[in-house]
C-alpha positions as CSV (number, residue, x, y, z in Angstrom):
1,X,79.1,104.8,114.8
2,X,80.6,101.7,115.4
3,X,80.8,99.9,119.2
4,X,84.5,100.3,120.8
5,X,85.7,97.0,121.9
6,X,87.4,97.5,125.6
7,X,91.0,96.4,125.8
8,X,89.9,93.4,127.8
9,X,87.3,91.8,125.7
10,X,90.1,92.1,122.5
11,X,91.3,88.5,121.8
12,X,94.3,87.4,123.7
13,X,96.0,86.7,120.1
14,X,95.5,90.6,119.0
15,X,96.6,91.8,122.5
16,X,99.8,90.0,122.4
17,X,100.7,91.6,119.0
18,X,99.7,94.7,119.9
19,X,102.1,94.4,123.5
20,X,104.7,92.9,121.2
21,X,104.9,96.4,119.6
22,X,104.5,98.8,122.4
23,X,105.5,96.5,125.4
24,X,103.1,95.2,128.2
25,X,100.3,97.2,128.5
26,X,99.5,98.6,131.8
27,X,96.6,100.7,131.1
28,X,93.9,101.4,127.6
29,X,91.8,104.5,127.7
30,X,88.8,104.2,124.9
31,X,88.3,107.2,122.6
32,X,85.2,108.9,122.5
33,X,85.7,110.5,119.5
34,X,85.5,108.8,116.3
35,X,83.4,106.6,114.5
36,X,84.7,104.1,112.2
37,X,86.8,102.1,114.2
38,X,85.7,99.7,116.8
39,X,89.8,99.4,118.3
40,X,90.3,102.9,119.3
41,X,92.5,103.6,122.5
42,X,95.5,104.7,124.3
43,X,97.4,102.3,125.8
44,X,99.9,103.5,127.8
45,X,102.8,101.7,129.3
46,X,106.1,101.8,130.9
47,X,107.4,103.6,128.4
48,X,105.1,105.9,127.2
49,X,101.7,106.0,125.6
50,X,100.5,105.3,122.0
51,X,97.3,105.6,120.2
52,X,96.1,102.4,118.6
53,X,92.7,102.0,116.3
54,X,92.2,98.7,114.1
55,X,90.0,97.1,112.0
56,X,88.5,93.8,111.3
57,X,90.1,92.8,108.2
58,X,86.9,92.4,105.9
59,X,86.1,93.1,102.3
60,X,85.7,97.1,102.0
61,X,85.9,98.0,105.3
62,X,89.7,97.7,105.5
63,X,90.3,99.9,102.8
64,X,90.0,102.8,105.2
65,X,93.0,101.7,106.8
66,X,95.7,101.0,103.5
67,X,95.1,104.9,102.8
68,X,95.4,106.1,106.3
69,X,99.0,103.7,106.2
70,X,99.9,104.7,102.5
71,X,99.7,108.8,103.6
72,X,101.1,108.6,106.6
73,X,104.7,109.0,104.9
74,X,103.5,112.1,103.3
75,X,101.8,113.8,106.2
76,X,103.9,113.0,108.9
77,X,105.1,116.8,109.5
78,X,101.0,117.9,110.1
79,X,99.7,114.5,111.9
80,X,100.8,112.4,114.9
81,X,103.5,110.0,113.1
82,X,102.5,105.9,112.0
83,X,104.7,103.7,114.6
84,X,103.8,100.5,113.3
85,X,101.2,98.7,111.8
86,X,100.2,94.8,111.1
87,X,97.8,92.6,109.9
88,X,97.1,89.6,112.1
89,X,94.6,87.6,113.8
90,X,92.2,89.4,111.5
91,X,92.6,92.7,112.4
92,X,94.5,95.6,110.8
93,X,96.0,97.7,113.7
94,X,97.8,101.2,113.2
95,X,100.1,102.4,116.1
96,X,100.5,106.4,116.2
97,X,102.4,108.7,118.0
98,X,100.1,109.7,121.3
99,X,99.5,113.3,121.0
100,X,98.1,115.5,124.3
101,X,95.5,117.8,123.1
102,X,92.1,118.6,123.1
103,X,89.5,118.7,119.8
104,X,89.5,121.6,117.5
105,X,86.3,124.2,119.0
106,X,84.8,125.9,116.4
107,X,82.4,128.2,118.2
108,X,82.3,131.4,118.0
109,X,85.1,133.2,120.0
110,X,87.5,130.5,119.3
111,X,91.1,130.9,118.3
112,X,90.9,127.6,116.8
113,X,90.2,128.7,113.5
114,X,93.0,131.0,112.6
115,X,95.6,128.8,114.4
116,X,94.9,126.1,111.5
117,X,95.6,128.3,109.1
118,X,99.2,127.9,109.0
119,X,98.5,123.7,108.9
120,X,96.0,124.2,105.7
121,X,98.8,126.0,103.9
122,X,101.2,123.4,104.9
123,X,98.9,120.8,103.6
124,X,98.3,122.2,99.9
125,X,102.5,122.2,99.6
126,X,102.5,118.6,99.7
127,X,103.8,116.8,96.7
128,X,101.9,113.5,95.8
129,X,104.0,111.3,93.9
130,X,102.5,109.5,90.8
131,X,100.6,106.2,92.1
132,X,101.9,106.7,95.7
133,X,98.7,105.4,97.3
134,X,94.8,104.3,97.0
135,X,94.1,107.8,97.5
136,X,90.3,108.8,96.2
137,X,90.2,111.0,93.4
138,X,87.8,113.6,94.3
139,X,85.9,114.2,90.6
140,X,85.0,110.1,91.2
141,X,83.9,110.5,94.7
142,X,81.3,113.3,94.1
143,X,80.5,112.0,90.5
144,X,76.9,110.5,91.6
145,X,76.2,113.7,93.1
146,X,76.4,116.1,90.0
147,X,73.1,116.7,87.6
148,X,76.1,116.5,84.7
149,X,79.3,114.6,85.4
150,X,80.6,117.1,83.4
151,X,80.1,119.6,86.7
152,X,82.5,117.5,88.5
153,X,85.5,118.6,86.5
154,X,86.1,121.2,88.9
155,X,86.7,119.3,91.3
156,X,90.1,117.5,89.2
157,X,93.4,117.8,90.4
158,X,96.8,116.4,92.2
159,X,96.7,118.5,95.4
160,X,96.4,115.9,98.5
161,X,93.0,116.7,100.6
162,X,91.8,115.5,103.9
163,X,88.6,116.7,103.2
164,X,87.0,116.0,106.7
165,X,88.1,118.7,109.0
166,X,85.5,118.4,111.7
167,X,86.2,119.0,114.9
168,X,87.4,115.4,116.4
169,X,89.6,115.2,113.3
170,X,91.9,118.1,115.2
171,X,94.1,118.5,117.8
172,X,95.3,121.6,119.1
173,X,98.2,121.8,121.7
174,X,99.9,124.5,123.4
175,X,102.5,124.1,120.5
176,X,100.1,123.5,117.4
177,X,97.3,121.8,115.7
178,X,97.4,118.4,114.5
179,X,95.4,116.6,111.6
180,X,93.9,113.2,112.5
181,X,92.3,110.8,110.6
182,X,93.1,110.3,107.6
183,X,90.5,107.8,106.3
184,X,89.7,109.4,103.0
185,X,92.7,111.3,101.7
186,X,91.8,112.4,98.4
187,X,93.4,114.2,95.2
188,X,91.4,117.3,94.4
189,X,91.9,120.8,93.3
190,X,93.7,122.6,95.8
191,X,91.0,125.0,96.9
192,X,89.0,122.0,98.3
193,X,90.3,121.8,101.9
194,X,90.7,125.6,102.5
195,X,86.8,126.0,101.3
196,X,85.7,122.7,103.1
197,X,87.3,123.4,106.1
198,X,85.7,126.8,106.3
199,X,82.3,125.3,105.6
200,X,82.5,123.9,109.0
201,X,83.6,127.0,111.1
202,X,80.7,129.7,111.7
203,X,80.8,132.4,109.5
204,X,82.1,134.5,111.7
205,X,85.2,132.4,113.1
206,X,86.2,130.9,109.6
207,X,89.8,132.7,109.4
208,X,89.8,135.1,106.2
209,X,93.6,136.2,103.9
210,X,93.3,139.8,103.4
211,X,91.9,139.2,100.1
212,X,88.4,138.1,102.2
213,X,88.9,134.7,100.6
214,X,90.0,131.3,102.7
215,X,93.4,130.5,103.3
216,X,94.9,128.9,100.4
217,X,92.3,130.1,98.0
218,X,92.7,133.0,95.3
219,X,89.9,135.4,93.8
220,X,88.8,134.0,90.2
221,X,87.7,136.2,87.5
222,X,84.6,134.0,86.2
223,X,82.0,133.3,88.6
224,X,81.9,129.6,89.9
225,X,78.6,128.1,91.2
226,X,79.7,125.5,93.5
227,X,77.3,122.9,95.4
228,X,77.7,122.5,98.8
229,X,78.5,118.3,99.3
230,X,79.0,116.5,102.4
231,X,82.9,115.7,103.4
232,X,81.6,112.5,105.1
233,X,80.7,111.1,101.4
């Protein structure tokens, strides 16, 4: 996990960029959550408040942020909406919508669970334009993980995946969940984020269709032995 940088210790160049975008800055409340970015706040001012989270612009570490900017467009009707963004003073800084909520809770008991069922359906109806962003395909990202890169075939498709749906990456509200985070959208058969998802909900809070099988998933008739790999890879 990276080490937030407080408001007041940002340089006064990247402050007034930021302010130029949201107005003077009366206030900046550090997430906890998180763990790739080392700007990560609310800043709230006369107007309102706005989540901001930046990068130093460096060689492969800023690519996170072009793919959380490039999906933003296509997932603004399940995550808190892109403001703004900009790229100065070495930094690349997003601006989102400020959403009240808590984390997603998991635990058994929780209600959390079947209440993002609705948002993973919503999720695999997204259309993904041809070459609409430097979205990970998923059979390259898990290809060093397979005996036979042959295995990884399965994983092939155009369906747009978040494919990190741990708890700080959601935020319920009274109203309904929110995705967050979208640092490695990637394009992947469709059942990956209903089966991911429910890998990290016990088994006995993971929300079920009536057919036993995760939402957004259907029954096949040839047995499929899948391997169990990591999200955070």
């Amino acid at each position: 996990m990276v080490e937030r940088i407080s408001w007041e210790d940002l340089p006064g160049e990247l402050k007034s960029a930021i302010e130029g975008r949201t107005g003077r800055i009366l206030d900046a409340r550090i997430a906890t959550a998180g763990q790739n970015s080392p700007i990560a706040a609310t800043v709230i001012t006369g107007h309102g408040k706005t989540f901001v989270k930046g990068l130093l612009r460096r060689v492969g570490r800023s690519s996170s942020q072009a793919r959380e900017i490039a999906v933003a467009p296509l997932v603004r009707d399940l995550s808190p909406q892109l403001l703004w963004y900009f790229e100065e003073a070495g930094w690349i800084v997003l601006g989102y919508q400020h959403i009240e909520g808590r984390h997603a809770d998991y635990r058994p008991g929780s209600g959390d669970p079947d209440a993002l069922v609705p948002l993973i359906r919503a999720l695999g109806e997204i259309g993904v334009p041809p070459g609409s962003g430097p979205f990970n395909l998923a059979e390259d990202r898990w290809k060093n993980y397979a005996d036979d890169p042959r295995d990884v075939e399965i994983f092939r498709g155009t369906a747009l995946q978040h494919t990190d749906w741990l708890p700080h990456n959601v935020l319920i509200t009274p109203d309904r969940p929110y995705l967050i985070d979208w640092a490695w959208p990637t394009l992947g058969a469709p059942w990956m984020d209903p089966t991911s998802s429910s890998g990290s909900w016990p088994q006995d809070t993971a929300p079920r269709t009536r057919n036993g099988s995760p939402p957004g998933c259907r029954r096949s008739r040839r047995p499929i032995r899948l391997i169990w790999l990591s999200s955070r890879v």
